[in-house]
py3Dmol code that shows the C-alpha trace and the ligand (Angstrom):
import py3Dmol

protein = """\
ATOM      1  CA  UNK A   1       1.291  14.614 -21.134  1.00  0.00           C
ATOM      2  CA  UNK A   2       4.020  14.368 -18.735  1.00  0.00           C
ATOM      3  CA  UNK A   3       6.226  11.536 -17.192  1.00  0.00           C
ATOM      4  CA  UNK A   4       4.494  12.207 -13.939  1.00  0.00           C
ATOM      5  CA  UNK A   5       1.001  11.428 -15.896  1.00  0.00           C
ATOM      6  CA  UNK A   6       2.118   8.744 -17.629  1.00  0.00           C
ATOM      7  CA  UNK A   7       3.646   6.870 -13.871  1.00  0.00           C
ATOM      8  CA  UNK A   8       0.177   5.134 -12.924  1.00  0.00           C
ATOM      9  CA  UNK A   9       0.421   3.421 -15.987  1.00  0.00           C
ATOM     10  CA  UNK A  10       4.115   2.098 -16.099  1.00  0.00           C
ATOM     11  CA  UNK A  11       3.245  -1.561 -14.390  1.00  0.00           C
ATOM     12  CA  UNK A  12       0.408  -2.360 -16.645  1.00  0.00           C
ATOM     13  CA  UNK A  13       2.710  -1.324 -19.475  1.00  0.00           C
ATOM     14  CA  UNK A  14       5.762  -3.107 -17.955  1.00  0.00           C
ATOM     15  CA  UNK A  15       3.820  -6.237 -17.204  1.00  0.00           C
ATOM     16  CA  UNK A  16       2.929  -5.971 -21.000  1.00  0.00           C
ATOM     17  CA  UNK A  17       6.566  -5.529 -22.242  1.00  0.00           C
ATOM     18  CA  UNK A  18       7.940  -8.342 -19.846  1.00  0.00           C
ATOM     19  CA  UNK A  19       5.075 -11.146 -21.344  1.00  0.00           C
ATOM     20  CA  UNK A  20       6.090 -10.467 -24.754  1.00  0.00           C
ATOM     21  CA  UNK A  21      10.048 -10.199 -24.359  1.00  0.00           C
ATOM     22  CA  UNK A  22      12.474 -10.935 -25.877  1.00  0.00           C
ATOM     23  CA  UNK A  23      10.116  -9.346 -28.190  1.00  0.00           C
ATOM     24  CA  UNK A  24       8.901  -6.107 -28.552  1.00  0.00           C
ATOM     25  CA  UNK A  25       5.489  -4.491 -27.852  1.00  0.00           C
ATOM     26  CA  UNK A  26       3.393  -1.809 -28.580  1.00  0.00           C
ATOM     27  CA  UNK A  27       0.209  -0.196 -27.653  1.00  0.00           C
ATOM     28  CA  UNK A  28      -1.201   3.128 -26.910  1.00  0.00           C
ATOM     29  CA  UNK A  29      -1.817   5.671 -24.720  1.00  0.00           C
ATOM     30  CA  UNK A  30      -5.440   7.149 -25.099  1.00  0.00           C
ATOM     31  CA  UNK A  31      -7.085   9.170 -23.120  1.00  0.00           C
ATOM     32  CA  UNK A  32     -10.687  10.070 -22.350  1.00  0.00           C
ATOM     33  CA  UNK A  33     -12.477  13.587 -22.829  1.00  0.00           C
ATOM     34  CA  UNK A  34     -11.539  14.322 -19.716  1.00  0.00           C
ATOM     35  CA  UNK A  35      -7.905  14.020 -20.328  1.00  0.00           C
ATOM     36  CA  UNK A  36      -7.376  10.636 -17.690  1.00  0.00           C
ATOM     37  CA  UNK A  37      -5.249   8.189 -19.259  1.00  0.00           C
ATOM     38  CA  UNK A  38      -5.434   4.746 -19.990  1.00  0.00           C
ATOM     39  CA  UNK A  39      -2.896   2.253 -21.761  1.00  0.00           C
ATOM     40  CA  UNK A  40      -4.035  -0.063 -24.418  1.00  0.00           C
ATOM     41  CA  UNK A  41      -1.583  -2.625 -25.772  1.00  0.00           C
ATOM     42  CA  UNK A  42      -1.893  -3.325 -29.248  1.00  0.00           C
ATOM     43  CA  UNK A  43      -0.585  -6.546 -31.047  1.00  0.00           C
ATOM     44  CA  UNK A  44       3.002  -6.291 -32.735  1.00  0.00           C
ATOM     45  CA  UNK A  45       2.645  -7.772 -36.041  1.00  0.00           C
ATOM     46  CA  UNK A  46       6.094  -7.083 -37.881  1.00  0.00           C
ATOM     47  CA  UNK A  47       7.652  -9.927 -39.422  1.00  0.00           C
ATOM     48  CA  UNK A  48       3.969 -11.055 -40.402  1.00  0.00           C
ATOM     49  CA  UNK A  49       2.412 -10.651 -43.050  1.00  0.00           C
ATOM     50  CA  UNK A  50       0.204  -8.001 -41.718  1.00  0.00           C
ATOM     51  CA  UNK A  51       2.476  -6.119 -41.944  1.00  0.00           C
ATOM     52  CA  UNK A  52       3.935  -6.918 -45.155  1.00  0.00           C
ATOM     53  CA  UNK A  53       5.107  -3.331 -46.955  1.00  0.00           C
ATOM     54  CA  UNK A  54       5.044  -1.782 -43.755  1.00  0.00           C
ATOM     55  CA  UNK A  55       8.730  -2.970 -41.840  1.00  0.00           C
ATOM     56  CA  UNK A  56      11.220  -5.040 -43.120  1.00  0.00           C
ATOM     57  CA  UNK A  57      12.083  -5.851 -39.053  1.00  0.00           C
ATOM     58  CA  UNK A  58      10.582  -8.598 -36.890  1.00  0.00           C
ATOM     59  CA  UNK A  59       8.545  -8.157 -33.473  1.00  0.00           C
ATOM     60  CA  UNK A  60      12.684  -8.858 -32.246  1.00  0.00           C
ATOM     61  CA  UNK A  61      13.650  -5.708 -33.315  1.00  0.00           C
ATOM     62  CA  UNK A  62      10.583  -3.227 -34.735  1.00  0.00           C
ATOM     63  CA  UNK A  63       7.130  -2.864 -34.211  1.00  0.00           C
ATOM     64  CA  UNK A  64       3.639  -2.564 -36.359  1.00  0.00           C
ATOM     65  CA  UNK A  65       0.701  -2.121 -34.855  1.00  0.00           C
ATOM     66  CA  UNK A  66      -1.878  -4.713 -35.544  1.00  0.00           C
ATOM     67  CA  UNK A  67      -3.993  -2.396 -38.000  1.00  0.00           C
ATOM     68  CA  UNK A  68      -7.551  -3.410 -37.316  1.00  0.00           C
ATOM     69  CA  UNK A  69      -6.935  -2.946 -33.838  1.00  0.00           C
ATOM     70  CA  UNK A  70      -5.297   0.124 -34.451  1.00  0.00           C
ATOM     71  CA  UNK A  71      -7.878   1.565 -36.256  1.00  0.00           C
ATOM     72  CA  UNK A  72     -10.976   0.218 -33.778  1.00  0.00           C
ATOM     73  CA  UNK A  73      -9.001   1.727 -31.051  1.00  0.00           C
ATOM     74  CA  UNK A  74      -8.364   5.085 -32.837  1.00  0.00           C
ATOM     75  CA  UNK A  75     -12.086   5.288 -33.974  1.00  0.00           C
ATOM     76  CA  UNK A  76     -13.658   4.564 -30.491  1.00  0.00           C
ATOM     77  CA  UNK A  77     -11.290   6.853 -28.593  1.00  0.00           C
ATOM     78  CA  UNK A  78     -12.544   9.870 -31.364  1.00  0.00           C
ATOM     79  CA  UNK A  79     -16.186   8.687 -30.830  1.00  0.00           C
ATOM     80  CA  UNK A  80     -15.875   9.414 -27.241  1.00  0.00           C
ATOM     81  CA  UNK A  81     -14.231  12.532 -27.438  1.00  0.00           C
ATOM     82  CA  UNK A  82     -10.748  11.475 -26.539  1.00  0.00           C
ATOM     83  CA  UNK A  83      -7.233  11.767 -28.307  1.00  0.00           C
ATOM     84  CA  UNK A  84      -4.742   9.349 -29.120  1.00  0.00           C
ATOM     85  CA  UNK A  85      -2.188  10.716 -26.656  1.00  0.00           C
ATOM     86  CA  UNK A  86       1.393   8.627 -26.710  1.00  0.00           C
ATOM     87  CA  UNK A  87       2.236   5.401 -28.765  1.00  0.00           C
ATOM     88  CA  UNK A  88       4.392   3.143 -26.606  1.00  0.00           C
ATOM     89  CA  UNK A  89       6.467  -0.031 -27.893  1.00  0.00           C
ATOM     90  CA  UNK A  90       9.380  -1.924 -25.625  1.00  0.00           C
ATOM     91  CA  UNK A  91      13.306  -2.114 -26.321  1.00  0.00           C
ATOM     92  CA  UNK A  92      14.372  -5.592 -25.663  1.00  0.00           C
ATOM     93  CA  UNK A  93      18.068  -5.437 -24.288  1.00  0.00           C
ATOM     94  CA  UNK A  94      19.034  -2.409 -25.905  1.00  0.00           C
ATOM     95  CA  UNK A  95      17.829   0.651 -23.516  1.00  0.00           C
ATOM     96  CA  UNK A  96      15.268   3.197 -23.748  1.00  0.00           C
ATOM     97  CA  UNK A  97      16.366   5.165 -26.572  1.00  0.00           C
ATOM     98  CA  UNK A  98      14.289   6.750 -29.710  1.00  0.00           C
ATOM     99  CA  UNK A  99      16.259   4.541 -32.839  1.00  0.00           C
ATOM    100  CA  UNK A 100      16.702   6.232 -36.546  1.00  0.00           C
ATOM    101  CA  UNK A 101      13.570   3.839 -37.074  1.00  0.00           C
ATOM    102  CA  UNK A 102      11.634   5.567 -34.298  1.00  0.00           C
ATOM    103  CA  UNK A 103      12.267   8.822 -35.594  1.00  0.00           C
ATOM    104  CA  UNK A 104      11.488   7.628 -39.486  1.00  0.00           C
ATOM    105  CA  UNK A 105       8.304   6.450 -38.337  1.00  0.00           C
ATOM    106  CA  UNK A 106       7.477   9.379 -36.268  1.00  0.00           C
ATOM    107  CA  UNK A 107       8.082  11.620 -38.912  1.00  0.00           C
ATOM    108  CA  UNK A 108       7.078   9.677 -41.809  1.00  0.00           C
ATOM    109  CA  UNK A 109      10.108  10.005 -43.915  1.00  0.00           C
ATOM    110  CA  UNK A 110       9.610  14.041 -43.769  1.00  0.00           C
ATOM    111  CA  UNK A 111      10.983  16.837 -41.798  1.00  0.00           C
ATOM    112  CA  UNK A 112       7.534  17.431 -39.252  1.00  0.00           C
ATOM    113  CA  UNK A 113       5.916  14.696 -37.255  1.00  0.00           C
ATOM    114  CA  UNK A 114       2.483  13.206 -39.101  1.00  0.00           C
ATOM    115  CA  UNK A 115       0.908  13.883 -35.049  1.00  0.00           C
ATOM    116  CA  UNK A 116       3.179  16.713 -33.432  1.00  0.00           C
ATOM    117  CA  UNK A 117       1.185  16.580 -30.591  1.00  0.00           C
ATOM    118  CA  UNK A 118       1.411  12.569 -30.265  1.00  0.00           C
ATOM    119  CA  UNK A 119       4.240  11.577 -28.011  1.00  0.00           C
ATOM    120  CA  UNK A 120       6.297   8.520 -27.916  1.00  0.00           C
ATOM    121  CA  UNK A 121       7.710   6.314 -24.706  1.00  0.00           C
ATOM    122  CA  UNK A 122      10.218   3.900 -25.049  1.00  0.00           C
ATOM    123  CA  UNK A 123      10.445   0.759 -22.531  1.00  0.00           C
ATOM    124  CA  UNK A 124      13.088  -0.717 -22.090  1.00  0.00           C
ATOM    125  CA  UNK A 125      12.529  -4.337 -20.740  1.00  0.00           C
ATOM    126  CA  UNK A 126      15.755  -6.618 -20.250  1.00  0.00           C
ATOM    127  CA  UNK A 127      15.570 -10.210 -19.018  1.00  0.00           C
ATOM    128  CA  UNK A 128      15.275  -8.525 -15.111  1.00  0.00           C
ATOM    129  CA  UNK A 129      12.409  -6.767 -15.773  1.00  0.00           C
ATOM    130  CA  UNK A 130      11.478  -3.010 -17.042  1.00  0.00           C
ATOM    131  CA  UNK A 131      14.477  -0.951 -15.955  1.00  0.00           C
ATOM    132  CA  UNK A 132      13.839   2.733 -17.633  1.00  0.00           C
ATOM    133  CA  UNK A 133      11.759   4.305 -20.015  1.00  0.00           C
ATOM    134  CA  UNK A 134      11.918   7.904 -21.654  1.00  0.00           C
ATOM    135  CA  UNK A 135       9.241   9.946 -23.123  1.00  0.00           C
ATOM    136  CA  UNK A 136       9.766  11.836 -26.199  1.00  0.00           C
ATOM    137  CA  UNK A 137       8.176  14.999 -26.997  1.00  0.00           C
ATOM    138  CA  UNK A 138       8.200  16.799 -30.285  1.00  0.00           C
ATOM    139  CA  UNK A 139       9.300  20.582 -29.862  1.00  0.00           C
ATOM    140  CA  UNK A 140       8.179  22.658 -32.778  1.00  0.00           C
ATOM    141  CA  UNK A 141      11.388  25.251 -31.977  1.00  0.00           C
ATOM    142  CA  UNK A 142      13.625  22.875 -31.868  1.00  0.00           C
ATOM    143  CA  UNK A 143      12.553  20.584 -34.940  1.00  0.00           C
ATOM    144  CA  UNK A 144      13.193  17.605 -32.449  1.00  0.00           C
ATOM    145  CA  UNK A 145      12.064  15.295 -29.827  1.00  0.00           C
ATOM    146  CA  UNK A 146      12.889  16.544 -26.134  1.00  0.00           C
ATOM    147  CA  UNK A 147      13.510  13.643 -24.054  1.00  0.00           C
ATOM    148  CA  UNK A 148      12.292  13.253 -20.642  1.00  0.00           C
ATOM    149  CA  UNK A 149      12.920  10.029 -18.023  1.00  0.00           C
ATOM    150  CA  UNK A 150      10.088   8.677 -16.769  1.00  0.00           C
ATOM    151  CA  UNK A 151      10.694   6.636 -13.607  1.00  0.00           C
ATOM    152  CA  UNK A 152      10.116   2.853 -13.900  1.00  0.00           C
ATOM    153  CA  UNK A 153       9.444   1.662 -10.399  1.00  0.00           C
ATOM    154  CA  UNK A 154      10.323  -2.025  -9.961  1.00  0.00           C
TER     155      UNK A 154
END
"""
ligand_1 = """\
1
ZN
Zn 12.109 1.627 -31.045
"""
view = py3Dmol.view(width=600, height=400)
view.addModel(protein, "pdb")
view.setStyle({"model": 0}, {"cartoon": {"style": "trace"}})
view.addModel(ligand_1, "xyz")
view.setStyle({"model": 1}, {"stick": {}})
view.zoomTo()
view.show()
């Protein structure tokens, strides 16, 4: 999926990351058999104790996906023939980058991504508003995430 694909969906996912600031969100990016998009936020639950094992950070710095809604989400997209396409969380204050956490969770402590073909967008949200994100994009030559701006219209 590129940047351009992923553009429709940057206000639902801003106005997402802007009512949970100064914490951060997360959701997902699933789309449909025939490939159309659709964003799905997903409730952050580090810090909690859902998430207990999982993070050591809060919803102020890290994310974990509420599992049952992860899974429900995951299972229904599969039923109907779709893929889990990008997994989205927010930045508060600190700029759309991909964090040594982001890249530990991505690759799941090893040297390959658990999904190579799921890719990752990072919003970042100050106290303005969404001001950038950037789409990240495992490349198999490389052994790294290609990084890609996405535009964030205010
Ligand atoms: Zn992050």
């Amino acid at each position: 999926m590129t940047g351009r694909d992923l553009q429709p969906l940057i206000p639902s996912m801003a106005a997402h990351a802007r009512s949970t600031y100064p914490l951060e969100c997360c959701g997902l990016v699933l789309a449909d058999a025939a490939g159309t998009p659709r964003f799905l936020p997903i409730p952050n639950v580090a810090g909690t104790r859902a998430a207990a094992g999982n993070s050591d950070r809060t919803r102020r710095d890290g994310y974990v996906m509420e599992p049952r809604a992860l899974l429900e989400a995951l299972e229904q997209v599969e039923r109907n023939g779709g893929r889990l396409a990008v997994i989205v969380h927010s930045h508060p204050d600190v700029g759309a980058y991909f964090s040594k956490e982001d890249r530990d969770i991505a690759l799941g402590g090893g040297g390959e991504p658990l999904w190579p073909d799921v890719q990752y967008l990072v919003i970042s949200c100050r106290a303005g508003g969404v001001d950038a994100a950037r789409l990240f994009t495992w490349n198999p030559q490389e052994r790294d995430f290609a990084e890609e701006e996405v535009p964030v219209v205010p």
